[in-house]
C-alpha positions, 0 to 999 in steps of 0.5 A, a space after each residue: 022291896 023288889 021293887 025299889 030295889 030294882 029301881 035303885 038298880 037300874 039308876 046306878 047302872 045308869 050313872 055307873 058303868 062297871 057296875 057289872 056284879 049287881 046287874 048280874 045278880 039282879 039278871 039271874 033272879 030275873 023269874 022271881 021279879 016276872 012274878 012281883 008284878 008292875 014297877 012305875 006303871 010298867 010290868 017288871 018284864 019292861 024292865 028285866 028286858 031293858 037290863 038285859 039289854 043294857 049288859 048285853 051292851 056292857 058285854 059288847 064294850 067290853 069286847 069291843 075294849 079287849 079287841 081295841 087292847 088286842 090290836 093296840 098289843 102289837 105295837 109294844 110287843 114290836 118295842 119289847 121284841 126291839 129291845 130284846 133283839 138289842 138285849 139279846 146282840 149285848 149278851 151275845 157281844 158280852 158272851 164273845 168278849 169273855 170267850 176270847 179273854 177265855 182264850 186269851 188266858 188258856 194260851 197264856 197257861 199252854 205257854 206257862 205249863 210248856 215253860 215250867 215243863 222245859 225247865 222241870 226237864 233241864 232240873 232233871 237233867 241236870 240232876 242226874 248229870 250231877 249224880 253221875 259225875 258224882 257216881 263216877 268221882 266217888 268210883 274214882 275216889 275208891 279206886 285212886 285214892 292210894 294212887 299219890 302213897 303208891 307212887 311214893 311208895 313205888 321208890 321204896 320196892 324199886 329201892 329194895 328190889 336194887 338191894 336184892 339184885 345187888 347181892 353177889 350169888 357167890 356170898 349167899 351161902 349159909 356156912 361160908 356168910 349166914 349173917 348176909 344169907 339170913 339178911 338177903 333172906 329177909 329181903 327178898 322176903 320183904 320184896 315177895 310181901 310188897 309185891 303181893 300187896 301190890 297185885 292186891 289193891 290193883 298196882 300191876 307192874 310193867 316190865 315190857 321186854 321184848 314187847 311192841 312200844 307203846 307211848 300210853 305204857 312205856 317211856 322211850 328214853 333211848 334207842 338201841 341197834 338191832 333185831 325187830 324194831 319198835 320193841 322194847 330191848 331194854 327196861 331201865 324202870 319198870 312202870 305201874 298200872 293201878 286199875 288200868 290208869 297209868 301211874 308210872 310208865 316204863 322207863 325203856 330203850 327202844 330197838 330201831 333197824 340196823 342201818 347199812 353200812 358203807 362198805 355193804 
């Protein structure tokens, strides 16, 4: 059996050449064949011997084959480093073109933030400009509202303040005319409550004699000779303040210097 088998073997080997497992196995039970004895008249040495050097030779193809691949690498390892090398460059190209859109877009997002940023500030701005003259208009409001009724109602106190003036003192005696003392009585009464009422919701009256003329108070309406010129020597009407804003001025004559005379 080890014979024909070793027969068998070695005219595949011959006719196959990657028949690298049989000889391998028939190799490592070469000390059992040694023993068996002769196969076609030769002793099985012969032919272990022949074996071993036919894979020894199939061993040395096989390096030869490996070294031949080995060389042959380089070739297409230069193809394959060539196309990576372009690889690589289109990447990189990509990599810039998409950094500079990057780019391109955060300035474009500076430019939008800075406009949006600029008119945030304007709309605050104006805002609070808004706020502030509506803060002041309604100040205003409070304060000179009753600034059209105190002017209608400043004839009614001048009005009255005539009548009490106009009362002779000689008549204002109780025994001699009481009708006309009780009357005068309730006028000058009614004259003290309008003018207490005045002072009350901010209406100051302006009666500037002898004061230094000033156009923001005072109206000039004539001028008069004498002493300290530039002062006020005569208070036809007397004027209004309401908070400090003129609503009626003083209606008054004004001194100028006496001139010389041409006989001095």
């Amino acid at each position: 059996k080890e014979s024909t088998w070793l027969k068998m073997s070695f005219s595949r080997l011959k006719t196959v050449t990657t028949f690298k497992p049989l000889l391998s196995s028939y190799c490592q039970s070469s000390n059992v064949l040694l023993r068996s004895g002769t196969l076609g008249g030769k002793p099985l040495g012969t032919w272990i011997n022949r074996l071993k050097r036919w894979q020894s030779g199939s061993k040395t193809d096989s390096s030869t084959s490996k070294k031949h691949d080995s060389t042959s690498e380089p070739v297409g390892s230069e193809t394959s480093s060539s196309g990576d090398v372009s690889s690589n460059d289109s990447s990189l190209n990509e990599s810039e073109k998409l950094l500079m859109e990057k780019e391109e877009l955060l300035k474009q997002k500076d430019v939008e933030i800075s406009d949006i940023k600029d008119k945030y500030l304007r709309s605050l701005a104006e805002i609070e400009n808004t706020r502030k003259r509506l803060t002041r208009q309604i100040e205003d409001a409070r304060l000179f509202g009753i600034q059209g009724f105190s002017r209608d109602i400043l004839d009614v106190a001048d009005v009255l303040e005539k009548a009490v003036e106009s009362v002779p003192e000689t008549e204002l005696r109780k025994d001699v005319n009481p009708q006309l003392f009780s009357l005068f009585e309730g006028l000058k009464m009614t004259d003290t409550q309008l003018k207490n009422v005045f002072q009350k919701n901010g209406l100051v009256r302006i009666n500037p004699i002898g004061e230094a003329f000033d156009p923001a108070f005072h109206e000039a309406l004539f001028e008069i000779p004498g002493e300290n010129p530039g002062t006020v020597g005569v208070v036809s009407k007397v004027g209004y303040i309401l908070n400090g804003r003129t609503i009626r001025p003083a209606i008054v004559g004004v001194i100028k210097a006496i001139e010389p005379s041409e006989d001095t």
